[in-house]
Every structure is written in C-alpha cells, then in structure tokens.
C-alpha positions in Angstrom: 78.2 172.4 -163.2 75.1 172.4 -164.6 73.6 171.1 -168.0 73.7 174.6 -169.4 77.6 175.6 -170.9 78.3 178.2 -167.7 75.9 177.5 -165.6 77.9 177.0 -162.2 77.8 177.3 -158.8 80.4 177.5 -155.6 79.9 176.6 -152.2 82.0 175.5 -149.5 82.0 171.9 -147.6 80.8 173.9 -144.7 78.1 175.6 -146.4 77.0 171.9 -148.6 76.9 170.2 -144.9 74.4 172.8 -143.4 72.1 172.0 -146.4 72.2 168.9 -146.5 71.3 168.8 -142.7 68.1 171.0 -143.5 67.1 168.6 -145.9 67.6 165.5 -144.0 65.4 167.3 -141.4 62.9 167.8 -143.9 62.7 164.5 -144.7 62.8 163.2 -141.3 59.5 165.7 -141.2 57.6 164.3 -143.7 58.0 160.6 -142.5 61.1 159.2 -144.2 63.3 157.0 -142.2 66.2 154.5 -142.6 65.5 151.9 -145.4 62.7 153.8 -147.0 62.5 154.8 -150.7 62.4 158.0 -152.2 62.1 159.1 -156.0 64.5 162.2 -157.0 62.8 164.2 -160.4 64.9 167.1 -160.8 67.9 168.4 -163.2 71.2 168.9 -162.5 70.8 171.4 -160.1 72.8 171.6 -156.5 69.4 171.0 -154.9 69.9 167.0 -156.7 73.4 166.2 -155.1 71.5 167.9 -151.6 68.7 165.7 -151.7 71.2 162.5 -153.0 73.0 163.5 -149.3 70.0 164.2 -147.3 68.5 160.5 -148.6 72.1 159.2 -147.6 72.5 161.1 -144.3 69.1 159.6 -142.8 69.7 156.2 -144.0 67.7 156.3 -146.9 67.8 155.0 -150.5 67.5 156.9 -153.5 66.2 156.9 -157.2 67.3 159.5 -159.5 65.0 160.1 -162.3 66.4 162.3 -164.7 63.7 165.4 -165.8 64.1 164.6 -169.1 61.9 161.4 -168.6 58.5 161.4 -170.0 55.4 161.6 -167.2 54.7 157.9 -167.7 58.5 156.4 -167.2 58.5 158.7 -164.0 55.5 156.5 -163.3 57.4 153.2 -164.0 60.1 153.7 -161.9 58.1 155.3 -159.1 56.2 151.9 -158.8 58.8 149.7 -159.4 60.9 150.9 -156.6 58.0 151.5 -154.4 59.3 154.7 -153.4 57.6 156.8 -150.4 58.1 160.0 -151.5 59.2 162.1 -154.8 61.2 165.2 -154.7 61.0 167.3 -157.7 
C-alpha cells in the first residue's frame, strides 16, 4: 500500500524475487559490494522495499530517507552515513 488511500499493488513472491535480483545486479554494476552504504530517497513505492532487498541481498547496508525530507536533511544524512550511492 501506498501513501495515497487506494493506491496498491500485487505481485507474487516469485515475481518480488526476480526484481529484487535485477536490482541487486544493478548495484553490483555500479560498484556496490558487501559492507558498503547506500542512501534510499524515494516514497512508498514497491521500487523502496526492492531496493531495501537488493541492498540486503548483496550484503549491503541501507538508509531510508523519506521524500518528504527537505534537500538539505537529505544532505545530512547522506554524509553522516557516508553512503556510496543514493537511489531516488
């Protein structure tokens, strides 16, 4: 569920899995490997909880950022965790 009243969307295990494994691969592609950081700026969409797993898959950690945050709390956190890479 989204943050919208109705705005949903269904997939199967099967179907989250494959995704998740395209996204882990696209990580892998752009560097990230186990122990690194990465940043997450998105709403709740199903590409989040993809990414979350992808990050978890490969052995790396995670920050969520909620999009709600202003440009210069992204900022904040980015540094703080000294993340490697932001996905929004």
């Amino acid at each position: 569920e989204g943050n919208e009243p109705g705005d949903t969307m269904k997939i199967t295990y099967r179907e989250l899995l494959h995704k998740v494994c395209q996204f882990a691969n696209v990580l892998r592609s752009q560097g990230v490997k186990k122990g690194d950081r990465v940043s997450i700026y998105l709403p709740m969409i199903l590409e989040l909880v993809i990414a979350m797993l992808a990050c978890a898959r490969i052995g790396a950690l995670h920050s969520v950022v909620f999009a709600g945050f202003s440009a210069d709390s992204l900022c904040e956190r980015i540094l703080d965790c000294g993340c490697s890479l932001l996905i929004t």
